[in-house]
Biopython code that builds the backbone (N, CA, C, O; Angstrom):
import numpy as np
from Bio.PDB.StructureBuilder import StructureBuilder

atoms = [
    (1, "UNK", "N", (-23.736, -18.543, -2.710)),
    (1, "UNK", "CA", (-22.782, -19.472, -3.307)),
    (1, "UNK", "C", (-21.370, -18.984, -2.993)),
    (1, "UNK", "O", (-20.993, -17.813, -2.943)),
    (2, "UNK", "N", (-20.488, -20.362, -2.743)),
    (2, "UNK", "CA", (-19.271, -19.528, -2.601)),
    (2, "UNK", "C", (-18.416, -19.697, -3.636)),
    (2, "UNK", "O", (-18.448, -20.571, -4.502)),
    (3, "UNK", "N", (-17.540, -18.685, -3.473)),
    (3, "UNK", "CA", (-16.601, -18.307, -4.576)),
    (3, "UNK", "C", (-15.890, -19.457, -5.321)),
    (3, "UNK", "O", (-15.711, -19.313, -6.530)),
    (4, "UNK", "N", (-15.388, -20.798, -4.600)),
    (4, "UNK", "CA", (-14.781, -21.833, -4.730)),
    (4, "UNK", "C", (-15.987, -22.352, -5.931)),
    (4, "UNK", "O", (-15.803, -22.336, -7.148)),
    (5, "UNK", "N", (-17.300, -22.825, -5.190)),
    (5, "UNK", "CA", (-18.201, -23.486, -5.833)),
    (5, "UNK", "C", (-18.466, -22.614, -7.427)),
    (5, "UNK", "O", (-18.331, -23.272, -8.459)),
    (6, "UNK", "N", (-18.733, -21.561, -7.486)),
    (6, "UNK", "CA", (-18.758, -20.277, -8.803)),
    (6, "UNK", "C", (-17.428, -20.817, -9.972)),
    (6, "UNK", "O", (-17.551, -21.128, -11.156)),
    (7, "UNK", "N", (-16.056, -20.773, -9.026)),
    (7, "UNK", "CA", (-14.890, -21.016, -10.223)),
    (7, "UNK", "C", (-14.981, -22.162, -10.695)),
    (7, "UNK", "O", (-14.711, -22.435, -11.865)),
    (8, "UNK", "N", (-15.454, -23.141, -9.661)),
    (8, "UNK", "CA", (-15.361, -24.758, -10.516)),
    (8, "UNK", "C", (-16.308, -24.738, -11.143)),
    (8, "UNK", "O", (-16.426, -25.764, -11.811)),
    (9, "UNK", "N", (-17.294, -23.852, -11.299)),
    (9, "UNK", "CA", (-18.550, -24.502, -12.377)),
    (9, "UNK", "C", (-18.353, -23.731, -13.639)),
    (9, "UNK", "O", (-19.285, -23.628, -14.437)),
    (10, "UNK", "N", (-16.709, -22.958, -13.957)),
    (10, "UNK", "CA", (-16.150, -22.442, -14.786)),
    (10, "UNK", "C", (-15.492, -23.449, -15.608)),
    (10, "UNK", "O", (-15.367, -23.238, -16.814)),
    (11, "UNK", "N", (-14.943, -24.814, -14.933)),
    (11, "UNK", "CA", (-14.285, -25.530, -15.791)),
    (11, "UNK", "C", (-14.362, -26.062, -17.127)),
    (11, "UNK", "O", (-15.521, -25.999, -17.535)),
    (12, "UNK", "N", (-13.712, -26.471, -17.807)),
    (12, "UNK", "CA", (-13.720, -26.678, -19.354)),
    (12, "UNK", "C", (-14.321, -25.005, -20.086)),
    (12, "UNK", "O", (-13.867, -24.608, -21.160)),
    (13, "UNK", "N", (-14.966, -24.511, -19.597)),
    (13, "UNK", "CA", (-14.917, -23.045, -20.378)),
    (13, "UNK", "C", (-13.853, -22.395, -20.582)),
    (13, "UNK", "O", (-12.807, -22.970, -20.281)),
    (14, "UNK", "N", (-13.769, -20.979, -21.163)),
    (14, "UNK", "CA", (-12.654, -20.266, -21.446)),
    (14, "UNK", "C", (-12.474, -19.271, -20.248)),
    (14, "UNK", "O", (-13.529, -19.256, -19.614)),
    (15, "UNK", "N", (-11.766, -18.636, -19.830)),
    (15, "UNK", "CA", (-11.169, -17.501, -18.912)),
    (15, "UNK", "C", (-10.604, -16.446, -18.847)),
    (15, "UNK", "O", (-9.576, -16.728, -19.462)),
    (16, "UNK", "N", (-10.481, -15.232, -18.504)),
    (16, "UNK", "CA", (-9.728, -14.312, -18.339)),
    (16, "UNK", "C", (-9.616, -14.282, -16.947)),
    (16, "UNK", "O", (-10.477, -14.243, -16.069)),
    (17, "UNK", "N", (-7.848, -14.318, -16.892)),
    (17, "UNK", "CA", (-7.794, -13.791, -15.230)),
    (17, "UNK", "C", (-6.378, -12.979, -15.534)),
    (17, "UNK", "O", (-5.331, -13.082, -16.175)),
    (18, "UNK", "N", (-7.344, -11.776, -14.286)),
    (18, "UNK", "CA", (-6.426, -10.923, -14.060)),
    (18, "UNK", "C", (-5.453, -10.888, -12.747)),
    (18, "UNK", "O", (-5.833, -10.986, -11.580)),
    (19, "UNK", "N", (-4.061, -10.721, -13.224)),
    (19, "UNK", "CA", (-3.104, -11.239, -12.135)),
    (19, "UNK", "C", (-2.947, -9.994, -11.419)),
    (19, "UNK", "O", (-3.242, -8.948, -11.998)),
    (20, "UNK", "N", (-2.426, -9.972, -9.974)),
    (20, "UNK", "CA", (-1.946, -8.853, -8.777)),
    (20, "UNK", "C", (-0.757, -8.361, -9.349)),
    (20, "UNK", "O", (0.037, -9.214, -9.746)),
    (21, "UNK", "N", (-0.530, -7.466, -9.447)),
    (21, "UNK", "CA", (1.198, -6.644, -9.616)),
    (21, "UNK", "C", (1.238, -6.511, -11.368)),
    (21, "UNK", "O", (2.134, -5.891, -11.942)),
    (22, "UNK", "N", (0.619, -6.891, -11.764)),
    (22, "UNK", "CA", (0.973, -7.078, -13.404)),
    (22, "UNK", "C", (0.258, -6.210, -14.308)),
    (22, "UNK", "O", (-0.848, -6.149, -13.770)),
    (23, "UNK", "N", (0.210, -5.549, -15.279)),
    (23, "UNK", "CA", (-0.570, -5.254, -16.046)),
    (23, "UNK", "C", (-1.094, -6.657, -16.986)),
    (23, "UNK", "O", (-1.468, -6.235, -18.081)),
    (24, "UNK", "N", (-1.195, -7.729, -16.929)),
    (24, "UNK", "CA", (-1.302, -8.294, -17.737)),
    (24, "UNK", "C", (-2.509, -9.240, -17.592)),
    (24, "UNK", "O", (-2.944, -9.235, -16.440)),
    (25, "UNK", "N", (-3.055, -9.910, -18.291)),
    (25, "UNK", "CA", (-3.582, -10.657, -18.124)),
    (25, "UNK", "C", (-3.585, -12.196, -19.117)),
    (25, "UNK", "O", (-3.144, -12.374, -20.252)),
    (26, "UNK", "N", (-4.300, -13.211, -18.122)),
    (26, "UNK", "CA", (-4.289, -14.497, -18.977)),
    (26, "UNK", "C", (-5.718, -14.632, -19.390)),
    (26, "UNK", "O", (-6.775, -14.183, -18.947)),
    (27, "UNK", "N", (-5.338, -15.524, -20.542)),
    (27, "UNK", "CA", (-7.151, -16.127, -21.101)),
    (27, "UNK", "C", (-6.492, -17.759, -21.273)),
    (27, "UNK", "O", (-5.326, -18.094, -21.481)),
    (28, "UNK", "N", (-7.219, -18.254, -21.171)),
    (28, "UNK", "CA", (-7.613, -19.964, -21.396)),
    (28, "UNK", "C", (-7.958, -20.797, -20.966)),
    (28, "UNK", "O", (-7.823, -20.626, -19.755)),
    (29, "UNK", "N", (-8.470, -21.937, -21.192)),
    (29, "UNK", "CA", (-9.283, -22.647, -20.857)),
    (29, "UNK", "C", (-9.216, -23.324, -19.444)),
    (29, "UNK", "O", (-8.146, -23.779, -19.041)),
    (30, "UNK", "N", (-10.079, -23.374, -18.878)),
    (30, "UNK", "CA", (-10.081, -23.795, -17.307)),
    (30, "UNK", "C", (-9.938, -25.095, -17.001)),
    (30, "UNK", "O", (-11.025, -25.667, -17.077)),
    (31, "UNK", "N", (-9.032, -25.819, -16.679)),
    (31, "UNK", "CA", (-8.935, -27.169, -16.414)),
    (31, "UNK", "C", (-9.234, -27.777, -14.833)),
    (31, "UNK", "O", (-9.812, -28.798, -14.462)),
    (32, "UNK", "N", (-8.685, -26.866, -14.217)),
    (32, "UNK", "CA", (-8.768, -27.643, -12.542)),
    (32, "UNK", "C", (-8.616, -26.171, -11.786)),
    (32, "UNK", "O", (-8.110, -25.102, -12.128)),
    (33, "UNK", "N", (-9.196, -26.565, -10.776)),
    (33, "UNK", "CA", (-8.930, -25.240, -9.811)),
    (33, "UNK", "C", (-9.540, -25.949, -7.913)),
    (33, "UNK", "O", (-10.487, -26.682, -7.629)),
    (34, "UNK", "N", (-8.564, -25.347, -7.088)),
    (34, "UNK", "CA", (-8.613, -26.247, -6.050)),
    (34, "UNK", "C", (-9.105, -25.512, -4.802)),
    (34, "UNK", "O", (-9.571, -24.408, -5.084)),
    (35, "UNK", "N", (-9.134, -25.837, -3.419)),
    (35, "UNK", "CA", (-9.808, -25.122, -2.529)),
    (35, "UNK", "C", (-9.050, -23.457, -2.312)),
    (35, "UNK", "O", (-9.497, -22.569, -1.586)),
    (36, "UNK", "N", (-7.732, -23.383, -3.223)),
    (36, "UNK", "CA", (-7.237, -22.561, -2.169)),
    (36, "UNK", "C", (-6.898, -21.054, -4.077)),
    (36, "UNK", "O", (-6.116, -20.108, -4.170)),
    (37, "UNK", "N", (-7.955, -21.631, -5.145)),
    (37, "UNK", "CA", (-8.020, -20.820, -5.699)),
    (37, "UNK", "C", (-7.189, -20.794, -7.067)),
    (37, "UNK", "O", (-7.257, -20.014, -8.016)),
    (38, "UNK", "N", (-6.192, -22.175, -6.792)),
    (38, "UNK", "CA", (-5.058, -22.014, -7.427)),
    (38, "UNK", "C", (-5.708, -22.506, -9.013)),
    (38, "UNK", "O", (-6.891, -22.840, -8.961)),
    (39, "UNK", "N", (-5.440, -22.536, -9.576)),
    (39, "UNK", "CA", (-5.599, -22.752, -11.388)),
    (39, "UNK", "C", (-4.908, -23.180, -12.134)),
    (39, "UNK", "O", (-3.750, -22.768, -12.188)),
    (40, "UNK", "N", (-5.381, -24.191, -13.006)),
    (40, "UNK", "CA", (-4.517, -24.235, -13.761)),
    (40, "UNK", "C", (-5.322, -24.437, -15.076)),
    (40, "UNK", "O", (-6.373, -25.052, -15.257)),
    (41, "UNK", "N", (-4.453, -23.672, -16.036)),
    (41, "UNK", "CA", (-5.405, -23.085, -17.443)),
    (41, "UNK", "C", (-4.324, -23.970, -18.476)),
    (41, "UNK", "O", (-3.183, -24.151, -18.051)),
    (42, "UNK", "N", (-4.708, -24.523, -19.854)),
    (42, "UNK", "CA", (-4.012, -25.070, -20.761)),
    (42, "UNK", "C", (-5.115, -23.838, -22.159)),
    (42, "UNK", "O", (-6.135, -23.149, -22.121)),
    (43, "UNK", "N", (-4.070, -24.213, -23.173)),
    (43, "UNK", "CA", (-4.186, -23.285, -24.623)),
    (43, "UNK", "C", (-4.054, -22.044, -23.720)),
    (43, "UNK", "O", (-5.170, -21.531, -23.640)),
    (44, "UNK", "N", (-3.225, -21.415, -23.070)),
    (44, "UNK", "CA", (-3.187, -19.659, -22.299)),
    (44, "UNK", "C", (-2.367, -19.376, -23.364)),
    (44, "UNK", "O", (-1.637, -20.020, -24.117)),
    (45, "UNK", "N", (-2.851, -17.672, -23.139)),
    (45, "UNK", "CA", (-1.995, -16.696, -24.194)),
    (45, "UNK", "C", (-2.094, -15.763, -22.817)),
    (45, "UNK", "O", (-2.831, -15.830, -21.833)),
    (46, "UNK", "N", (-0.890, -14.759, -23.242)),
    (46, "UNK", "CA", (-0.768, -13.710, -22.632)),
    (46, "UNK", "C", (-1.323, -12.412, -23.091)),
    (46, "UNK", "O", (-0.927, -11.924, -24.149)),
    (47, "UNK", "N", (-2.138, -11.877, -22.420)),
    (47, "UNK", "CA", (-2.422, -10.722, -22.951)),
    (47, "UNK", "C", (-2.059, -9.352, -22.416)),
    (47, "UNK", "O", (-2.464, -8.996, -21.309)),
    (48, "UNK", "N", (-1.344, -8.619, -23.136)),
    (48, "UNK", "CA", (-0.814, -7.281, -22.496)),
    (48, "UNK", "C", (-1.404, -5.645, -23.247)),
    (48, "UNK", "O", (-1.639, -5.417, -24.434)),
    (49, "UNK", "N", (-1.520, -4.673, -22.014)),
    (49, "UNK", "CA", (-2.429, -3.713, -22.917)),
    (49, "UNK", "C", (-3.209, -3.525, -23.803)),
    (49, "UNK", "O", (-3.156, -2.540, -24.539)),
    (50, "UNK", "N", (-4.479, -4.875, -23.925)),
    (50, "UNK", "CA", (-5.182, -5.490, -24.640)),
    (50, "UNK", "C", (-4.490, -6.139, -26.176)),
    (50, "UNK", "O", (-5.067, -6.236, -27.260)),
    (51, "UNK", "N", (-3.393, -6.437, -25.905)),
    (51, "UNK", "CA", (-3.255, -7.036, -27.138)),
    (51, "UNK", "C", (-2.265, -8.521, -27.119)),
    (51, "UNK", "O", (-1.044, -8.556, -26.964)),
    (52, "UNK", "N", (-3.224, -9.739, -27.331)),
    (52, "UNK", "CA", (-1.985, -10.815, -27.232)),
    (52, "UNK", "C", (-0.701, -10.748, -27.350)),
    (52, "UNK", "O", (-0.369, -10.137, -28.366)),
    (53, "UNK", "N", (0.230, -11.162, -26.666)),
    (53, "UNK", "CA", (1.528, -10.659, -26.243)),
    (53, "UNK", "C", (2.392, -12.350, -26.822)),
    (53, "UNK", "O", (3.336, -12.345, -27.611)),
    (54, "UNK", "N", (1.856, -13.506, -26.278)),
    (54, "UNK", "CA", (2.597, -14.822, -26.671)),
    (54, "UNK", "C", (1.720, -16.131, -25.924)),
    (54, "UNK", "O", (1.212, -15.998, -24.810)),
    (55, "UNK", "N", (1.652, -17.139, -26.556)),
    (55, "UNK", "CA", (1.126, -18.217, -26.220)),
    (55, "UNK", "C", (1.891, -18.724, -25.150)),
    (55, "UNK", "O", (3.084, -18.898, -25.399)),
    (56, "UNK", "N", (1.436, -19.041, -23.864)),
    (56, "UNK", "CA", (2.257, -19.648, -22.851)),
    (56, "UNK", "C", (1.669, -21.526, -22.628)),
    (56, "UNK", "O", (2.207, -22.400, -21.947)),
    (57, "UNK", "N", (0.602, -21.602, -23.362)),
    (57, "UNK", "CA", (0.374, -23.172, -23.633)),
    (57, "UNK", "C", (-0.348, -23.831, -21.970)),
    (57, "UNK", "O", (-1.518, -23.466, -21.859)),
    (58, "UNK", "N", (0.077, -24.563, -20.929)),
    (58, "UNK", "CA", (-0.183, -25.350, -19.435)),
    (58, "UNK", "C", (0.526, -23.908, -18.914)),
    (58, "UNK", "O", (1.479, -23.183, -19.198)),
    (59, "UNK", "N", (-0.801, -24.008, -17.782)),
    (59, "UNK", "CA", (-0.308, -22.542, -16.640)),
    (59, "UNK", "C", (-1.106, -23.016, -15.222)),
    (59, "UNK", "O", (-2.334, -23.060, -15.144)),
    (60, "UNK", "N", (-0.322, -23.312, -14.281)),
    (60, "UNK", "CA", (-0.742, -22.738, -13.243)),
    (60, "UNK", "C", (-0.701, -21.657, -12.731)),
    (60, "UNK", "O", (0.387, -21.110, -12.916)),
    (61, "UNK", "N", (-1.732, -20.816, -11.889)),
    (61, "UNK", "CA", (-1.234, -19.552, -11.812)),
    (61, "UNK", "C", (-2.253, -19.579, -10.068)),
    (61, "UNK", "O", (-3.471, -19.698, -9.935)),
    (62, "UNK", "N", (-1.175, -19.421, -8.962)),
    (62, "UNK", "CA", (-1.861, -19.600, -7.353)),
    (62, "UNK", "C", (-2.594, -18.669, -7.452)),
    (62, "UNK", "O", (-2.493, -17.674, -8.170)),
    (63, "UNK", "N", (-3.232, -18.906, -6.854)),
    (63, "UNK", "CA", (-4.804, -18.512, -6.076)),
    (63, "UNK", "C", (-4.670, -16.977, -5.087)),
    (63, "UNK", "O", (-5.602, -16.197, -4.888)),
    (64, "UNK", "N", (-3.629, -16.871, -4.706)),
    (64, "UNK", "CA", (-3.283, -15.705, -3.703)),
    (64, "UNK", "C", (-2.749, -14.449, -4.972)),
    (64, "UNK", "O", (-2.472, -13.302, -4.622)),
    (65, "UNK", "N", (-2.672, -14.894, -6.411)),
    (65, "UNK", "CA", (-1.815, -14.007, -7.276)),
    (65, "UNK", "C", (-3.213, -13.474, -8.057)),
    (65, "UNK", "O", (-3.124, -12.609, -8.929)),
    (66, "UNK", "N", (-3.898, -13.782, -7.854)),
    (66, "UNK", "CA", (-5.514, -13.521, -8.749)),
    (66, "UNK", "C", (-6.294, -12.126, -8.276)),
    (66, "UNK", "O", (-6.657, -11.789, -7.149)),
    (67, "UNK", "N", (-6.396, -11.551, -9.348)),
    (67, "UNK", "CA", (-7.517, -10.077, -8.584)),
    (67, "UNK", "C", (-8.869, -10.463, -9.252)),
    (67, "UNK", "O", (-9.911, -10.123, -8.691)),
    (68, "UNK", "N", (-8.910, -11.229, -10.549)),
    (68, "UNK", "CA", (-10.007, -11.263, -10.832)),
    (68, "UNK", "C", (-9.797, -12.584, -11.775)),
    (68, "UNK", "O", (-8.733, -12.994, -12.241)),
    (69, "UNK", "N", (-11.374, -13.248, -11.955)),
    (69, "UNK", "CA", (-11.450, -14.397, -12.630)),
    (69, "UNK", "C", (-13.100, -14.223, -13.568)),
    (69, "UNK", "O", (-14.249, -14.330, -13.140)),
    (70, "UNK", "N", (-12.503, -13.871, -15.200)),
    (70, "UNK", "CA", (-13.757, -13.999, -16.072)),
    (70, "UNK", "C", (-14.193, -14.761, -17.008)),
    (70, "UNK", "O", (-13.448, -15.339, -17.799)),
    (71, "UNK", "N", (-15.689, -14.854, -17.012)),
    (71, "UNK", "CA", (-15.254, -16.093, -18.189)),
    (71, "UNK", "C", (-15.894, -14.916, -19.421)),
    (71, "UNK", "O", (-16.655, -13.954, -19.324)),
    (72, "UNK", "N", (-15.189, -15.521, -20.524)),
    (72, "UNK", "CA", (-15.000, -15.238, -21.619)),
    (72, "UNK", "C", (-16.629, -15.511, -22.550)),
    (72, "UNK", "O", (-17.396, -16.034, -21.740)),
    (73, "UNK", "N", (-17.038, -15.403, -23.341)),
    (73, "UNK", "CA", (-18.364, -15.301, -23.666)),
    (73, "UNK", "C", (-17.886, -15.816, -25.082)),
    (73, "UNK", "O", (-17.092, -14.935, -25.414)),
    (74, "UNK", "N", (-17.923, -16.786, -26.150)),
    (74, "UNK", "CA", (-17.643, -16.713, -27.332)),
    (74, "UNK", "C", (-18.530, -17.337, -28.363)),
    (74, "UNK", "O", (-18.240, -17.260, -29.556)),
]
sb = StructureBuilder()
sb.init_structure("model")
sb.init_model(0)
sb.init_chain("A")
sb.init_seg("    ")
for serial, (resi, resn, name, xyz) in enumerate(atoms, 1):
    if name == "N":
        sb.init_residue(resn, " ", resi, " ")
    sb.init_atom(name, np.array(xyz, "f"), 0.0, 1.0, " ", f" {name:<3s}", serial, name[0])
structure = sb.get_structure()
């Protein structure tokens, strides 16, 4: 399976993705995601050194900025 086909069958679930350069990471819900990886998450919070940091609400976040993409278990 490829990676494309794996993230879209993530949609409407919840997420953690971890961004390149950042300590940080996002969680929320998966709305759309396109051939080239890009995302876009609505209800996101920021999470920093494991601890919510601030609600950022609609996020796109490109596809080339991603090290990792999880889904959340709740």
């Amino acid at each position: 399976m490829f990676p494309n086909e794996k993230v879209q069958g993530l949609i409407g679930s919840k997420v953690q993705v971890e961004m390149k350069g950042e300590k940080c990471t996002l969680e929320g819900i998966l709305e759309s995601v396109d051939d080239y990886l890009n995302l876009h998450l609505v209800n996101t919070t920021e999470i920093i050194d494991g601890e919510r940091a601030r609600a950022l609400g609609s996020v796109v976040v490109r596809g080339n900025n991603i090290i990792l993409i999880n889904p959340v278990n709740e």
